[in-house]
C-alpha positions in Angstrom: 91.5 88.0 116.7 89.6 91.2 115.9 86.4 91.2 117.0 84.3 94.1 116.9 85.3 97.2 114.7 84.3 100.9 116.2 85.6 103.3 113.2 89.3 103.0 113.5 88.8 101.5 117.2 89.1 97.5 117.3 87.7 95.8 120.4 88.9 92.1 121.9 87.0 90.6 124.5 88.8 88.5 127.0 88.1 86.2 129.9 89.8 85.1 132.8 88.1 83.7 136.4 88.8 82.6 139.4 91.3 85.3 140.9 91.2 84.5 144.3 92.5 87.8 145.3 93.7 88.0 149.0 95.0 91.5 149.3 92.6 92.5 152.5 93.0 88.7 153.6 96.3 87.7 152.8 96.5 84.5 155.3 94.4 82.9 152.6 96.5 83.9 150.1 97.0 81.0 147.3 100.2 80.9 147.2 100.9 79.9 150.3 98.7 76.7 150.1 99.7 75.6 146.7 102.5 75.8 144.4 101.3 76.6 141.6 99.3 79.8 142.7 102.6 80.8 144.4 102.8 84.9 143.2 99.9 84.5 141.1 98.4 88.5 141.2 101.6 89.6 139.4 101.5 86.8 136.9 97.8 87.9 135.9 98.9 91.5 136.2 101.8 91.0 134.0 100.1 89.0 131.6 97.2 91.3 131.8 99.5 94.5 130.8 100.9 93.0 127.9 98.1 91.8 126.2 94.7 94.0 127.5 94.3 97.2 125.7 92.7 100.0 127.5 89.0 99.6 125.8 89.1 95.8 125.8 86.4 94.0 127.7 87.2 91.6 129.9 85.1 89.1 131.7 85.7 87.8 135.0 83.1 85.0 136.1 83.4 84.9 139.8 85.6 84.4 143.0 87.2 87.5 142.5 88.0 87.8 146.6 88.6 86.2 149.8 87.0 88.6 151.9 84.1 88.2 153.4 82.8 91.7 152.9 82.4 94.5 150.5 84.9 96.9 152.4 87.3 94.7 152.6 87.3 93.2 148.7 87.6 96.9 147.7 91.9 96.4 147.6 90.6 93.3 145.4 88.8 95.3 143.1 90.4 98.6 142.9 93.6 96.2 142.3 91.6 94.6 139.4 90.7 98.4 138.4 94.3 99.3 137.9 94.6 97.2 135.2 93.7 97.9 131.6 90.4 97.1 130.1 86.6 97.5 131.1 85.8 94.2 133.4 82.5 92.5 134.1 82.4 90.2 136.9 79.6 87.7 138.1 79.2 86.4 141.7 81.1 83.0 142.4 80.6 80.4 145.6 83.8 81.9 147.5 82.4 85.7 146.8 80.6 86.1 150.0 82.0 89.8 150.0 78.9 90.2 147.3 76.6 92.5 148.8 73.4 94.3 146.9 73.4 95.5 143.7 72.5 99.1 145.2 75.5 99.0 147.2 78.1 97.7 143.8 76.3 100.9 141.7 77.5 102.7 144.2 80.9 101.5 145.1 82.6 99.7 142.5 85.7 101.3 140.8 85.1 103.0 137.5 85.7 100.5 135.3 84.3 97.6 136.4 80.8 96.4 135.9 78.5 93.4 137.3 75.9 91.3 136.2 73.3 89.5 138.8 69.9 89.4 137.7 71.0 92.1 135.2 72.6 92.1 131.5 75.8 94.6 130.3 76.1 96.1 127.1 79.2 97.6 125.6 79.2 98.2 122.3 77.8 95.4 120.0 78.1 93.4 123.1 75.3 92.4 125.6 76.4 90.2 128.6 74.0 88.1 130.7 74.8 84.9 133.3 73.6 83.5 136.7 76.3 82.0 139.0 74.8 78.5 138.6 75.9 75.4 141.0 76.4 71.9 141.4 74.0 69.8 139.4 74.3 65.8 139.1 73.7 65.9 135.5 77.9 65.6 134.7 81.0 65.6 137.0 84.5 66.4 136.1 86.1 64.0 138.7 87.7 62.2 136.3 89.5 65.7 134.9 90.5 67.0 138.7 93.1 66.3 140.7 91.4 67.4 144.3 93.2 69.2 146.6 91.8 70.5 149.7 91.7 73.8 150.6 91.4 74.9 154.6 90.4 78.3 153.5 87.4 77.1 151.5 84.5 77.6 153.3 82.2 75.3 151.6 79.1 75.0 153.4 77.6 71.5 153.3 74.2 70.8 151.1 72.5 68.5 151.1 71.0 66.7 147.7 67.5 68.6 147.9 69.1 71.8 148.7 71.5 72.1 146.2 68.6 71.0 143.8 66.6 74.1 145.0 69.6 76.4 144.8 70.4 74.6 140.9 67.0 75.5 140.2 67.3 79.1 142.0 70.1 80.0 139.6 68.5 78.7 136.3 65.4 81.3 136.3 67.9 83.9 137.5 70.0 83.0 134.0 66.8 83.3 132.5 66.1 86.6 134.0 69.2 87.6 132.9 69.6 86.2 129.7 65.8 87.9 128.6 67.6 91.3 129.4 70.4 91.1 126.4 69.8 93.3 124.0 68.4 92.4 120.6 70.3 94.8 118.6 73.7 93.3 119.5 76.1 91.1 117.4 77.7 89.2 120.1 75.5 87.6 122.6 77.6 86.2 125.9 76.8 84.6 128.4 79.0 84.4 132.1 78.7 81.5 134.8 80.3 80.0 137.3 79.7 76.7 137.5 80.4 75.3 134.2 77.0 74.8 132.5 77.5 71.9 130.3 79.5 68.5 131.2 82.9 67.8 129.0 81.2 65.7 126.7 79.2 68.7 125.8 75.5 66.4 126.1 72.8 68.4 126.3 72.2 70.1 129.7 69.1 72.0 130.9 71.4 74.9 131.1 73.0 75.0 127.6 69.9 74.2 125.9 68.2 78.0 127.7 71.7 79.4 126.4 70.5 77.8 122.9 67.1 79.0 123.5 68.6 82.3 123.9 71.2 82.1 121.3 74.3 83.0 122.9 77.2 82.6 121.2 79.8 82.0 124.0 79.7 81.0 127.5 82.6 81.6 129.6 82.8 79.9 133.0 85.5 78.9 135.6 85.2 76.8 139.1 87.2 74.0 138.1 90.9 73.8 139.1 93.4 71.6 139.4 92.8 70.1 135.3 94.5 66.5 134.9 93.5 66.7 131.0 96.4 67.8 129.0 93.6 68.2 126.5 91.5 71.1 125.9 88.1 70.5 127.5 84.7 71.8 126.5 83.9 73.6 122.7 81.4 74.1 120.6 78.3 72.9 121.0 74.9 74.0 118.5 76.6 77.4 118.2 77.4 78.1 121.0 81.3 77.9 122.3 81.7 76.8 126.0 85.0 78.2 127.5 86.8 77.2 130.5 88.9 80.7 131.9 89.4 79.0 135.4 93.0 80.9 136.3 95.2 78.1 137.4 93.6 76.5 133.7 95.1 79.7 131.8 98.3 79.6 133.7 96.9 83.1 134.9 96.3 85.0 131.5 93.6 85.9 129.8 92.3 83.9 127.5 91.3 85.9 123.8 87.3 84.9 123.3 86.2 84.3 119.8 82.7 83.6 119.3 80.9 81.9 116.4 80.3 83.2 112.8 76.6 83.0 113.8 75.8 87.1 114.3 79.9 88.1 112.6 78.7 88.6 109.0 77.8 91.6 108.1 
C-alpha cells in the first residue's frame, strides 16, 4: 500500500473517474436518471474523507462536469477542491466545460492540477495521458449493460472521423508522454478511453505506453459493467486500471504500480 516514502511522509496515489458532477447543472444530475448514481457526490465525498490523506495524489481521468463552461464547472471543481489530496484531472468526452490551458493556470483551485498536451510531476511521480476515443480495434459490448442517457450529448461521427480524432489523440499521448520526467520512479499514464481491449492484445496505444515504459494506466468511460469479474491487468509491465465511478462503487481505488522502477 505504501508507495513512495518522503522522510517520515508516505504518499498513496489513488484514482477515481468519471464524476459526473452536476452542481451548476443539476437537472442532469445522475441520480435522477439512474439508480445507482442516486446521491453519488456524498458517497465519493464520504469515501474520499476516510481514506485520502491530505498529500495523497489522486487522479481523476475525465468527465469531471456537466456544464458546458468553465464558469460554471467551477462549483464542480472547487467541490472536488474541498476534498483531501492533490488531484490531476484529464479532459473526458462529456467535459465540454474544458477551456485553454491559459485559462485552467489561471483559474483552477489550488490543489488541483491538469494534464493536456502536458505531463505533472509530484514527487517521484510524472503524469502524462491524452483523452483518447473510440477505436474499432476492441469493444466492451459484451461487458456493458447500455443504458441511455438524454443528457449525453454525444455528437454523431462518423467512421473516418472518429479515425482522425483516434489518430488526433495518439500523437497528443505522445506529446505528452515525451514530457515525463526521466528522474522519476513511477511513470503514469491517464486516459479516458480505455486504451487496451479486456483481453489485454496488443493495441497501438499500449504498445506507445510500452514504448514509453509506463507502469500504470488509469482510465474510465465504461459504465454500467455486467462482469462480476475484474476486467483489465497487467500487461508487459504495465498495469491497466479501470477507476470508472459507478465500477468503484464511487471510491477511490488505491494504485499500485509494478516492481519495475520500486527497487531501490
Amino acid at each position: 500500500m505504501i508507495l513512495v516514502k518522503l522522510g517520515v511522509f508516505i504518499i498513496s496515489i489513488w484514482a477515481i473517474g468519471d464524476l459526473h458532477l452536476a452542481f451548476d447543472t443539476p437537472e442532469k444530475e445522475m441520480g435522477s436518471l439512474f439508480p445507482q448514481w442516486k446521491e453519488h457526490e456524498r458517497h465519493i465525498a464520504n469515501s474520499w474523507r476516510r481514506i485520502v490523506k491530505d498529500g495523497d495524489l489522486v487522479l481523476i481521468p475525465g468527465d469531471i462536469s456537466w456544464s458546458s463552461n468553465f464558469e460554471g464547472a467551477t462549483l464542480d471543481l472547487k467541490w472536488i477542491d474541498t476534498l483531501p489530496g492533490e488531484k490531476v484531472i484529464l479532459r473526458g468526452n462529456h467535459d465540454y466545460w474544458w477551456p485553454s490551458s491559459q485559462k485552467l493556470n489561471e483559474g483552477l483551485p489550488p490543489t488541483i492540477h491538469f494534464i493536456h498536451n502536458s505531463s505533472f510531476n509530484w514527487h517521484d511521480i510524472t503524469i502524462g495521458g491524452s483523452r483518447l476515443w473510440d477505436t474499432d480495434e476492441y469493444s466492451f459490448d459484451a461487458f456493458i449493460e447500455l443504458q441511455h442517457n438524454p443528457q449525453g450529448r454525444v455528437p454523431t461521427v462518423d467512421k473516418a472521423q472518429q479515425q482522425k480524432i483516434f489518430e488526433r489523440e495518439l500523437q497528443r499521448l505522445k506529446l505528452s508522454l515525451e514530457q515525463l520526467s526521466s528522474k522519476a520512479r513511477i511513470r503514469i499514464a491517464m486516459t479516458h478511453y480505455p486504451p487496451i481491449g479486456a483481453d489485454l492484445r496488443d493495441s497501438r496505444t499500449s504498445k506507445i505506453l510500452e514504448e514509453y515504459q509506463i507502469d500504470v494506466c488509469v482510465f474510465g468511460h465504461l459504465h454500467n459493467i455486467t462482469k462480476t469479474s475484474p476486467l483489465f491487468g497487467l500487461k508487459n509491465n504495465t498495469q491497466y486500471i479501470l477507476v470508472s465511478a459507478d465500477y468503484l462503487n464511487f471510491t477511490p481505488t488505491l494504485i499500485t504500480p509494478s516492481e519495475r522502477r520500486q527497487s531501490p
